[in-house]
Legacy VTK file of the C-alpha trace (Angstrom):
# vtk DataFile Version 3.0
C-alpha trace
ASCII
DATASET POLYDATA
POINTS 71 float
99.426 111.870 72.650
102.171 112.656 70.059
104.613 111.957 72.900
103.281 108.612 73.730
103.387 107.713 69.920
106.757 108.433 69.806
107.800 107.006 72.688
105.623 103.314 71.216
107.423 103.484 68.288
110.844 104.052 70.655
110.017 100.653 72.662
109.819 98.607 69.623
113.140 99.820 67.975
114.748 99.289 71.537
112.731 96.380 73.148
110.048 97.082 75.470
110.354 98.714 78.479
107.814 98.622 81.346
105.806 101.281 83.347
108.184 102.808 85.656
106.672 105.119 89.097
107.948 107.789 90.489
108.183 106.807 94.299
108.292 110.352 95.170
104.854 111.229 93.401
103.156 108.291 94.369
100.527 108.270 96.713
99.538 104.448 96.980
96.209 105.254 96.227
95.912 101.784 94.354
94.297 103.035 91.028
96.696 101.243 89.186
96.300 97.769 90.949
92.733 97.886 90.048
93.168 98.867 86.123
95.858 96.457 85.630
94.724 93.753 83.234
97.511 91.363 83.903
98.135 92.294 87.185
101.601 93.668 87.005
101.277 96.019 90.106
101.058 95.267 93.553
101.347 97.719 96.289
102.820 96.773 99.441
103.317 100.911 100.294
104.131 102.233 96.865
102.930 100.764 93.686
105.453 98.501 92.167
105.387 97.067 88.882
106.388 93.543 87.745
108.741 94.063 84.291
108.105 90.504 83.135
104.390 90.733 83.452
103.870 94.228 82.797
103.321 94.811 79.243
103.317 98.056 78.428
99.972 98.511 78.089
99.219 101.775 79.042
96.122 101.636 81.479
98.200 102.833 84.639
99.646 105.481 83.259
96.219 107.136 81.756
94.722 106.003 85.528
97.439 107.787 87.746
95.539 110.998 89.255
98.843 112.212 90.142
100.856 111.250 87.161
103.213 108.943 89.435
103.517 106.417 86.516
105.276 106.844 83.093
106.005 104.360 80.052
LINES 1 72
71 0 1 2 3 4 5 6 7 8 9 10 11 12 13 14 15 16 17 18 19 20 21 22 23 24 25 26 27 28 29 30 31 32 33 34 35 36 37 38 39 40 41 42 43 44 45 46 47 48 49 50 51 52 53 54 55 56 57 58 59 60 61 62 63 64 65 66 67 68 69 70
């Protein structure tokens, strides 16, 4: 949690800067596209995340059973 903090307090001295996945670590489950509150992920084989609608919420990230998705 101390990390994530940081990394918040990061975004808004550099801008924002949206969920990014690991392609490699993915597993198109579809977790993410479900959690998404402004639909910022689609998954047409690997989740892929819109930058100007995603906004850095959070919700993949903590919904990712395989970690595939980092802020």
């Amino acid at each position: 949690m101390l990390v994530r903090k940081i990394l918040k307090q990061l975004i808004v001295i550099l801008g924002s800067m949206p969920a990014i996945v690991d392609k490699e670590t993915c597993t198109a489950c579809g977790a993410c596209v479900e959690v998404c509150p402004v639909e910022a992920i689609t998954m047409p084989e690997k989740a892929v995340i819109d930058a100007e609608t995603c906004t850095e919420c959070g919700v993949c990230v903590d919904e990712c059973p395989v970690d595939a998705i980092s802020l």
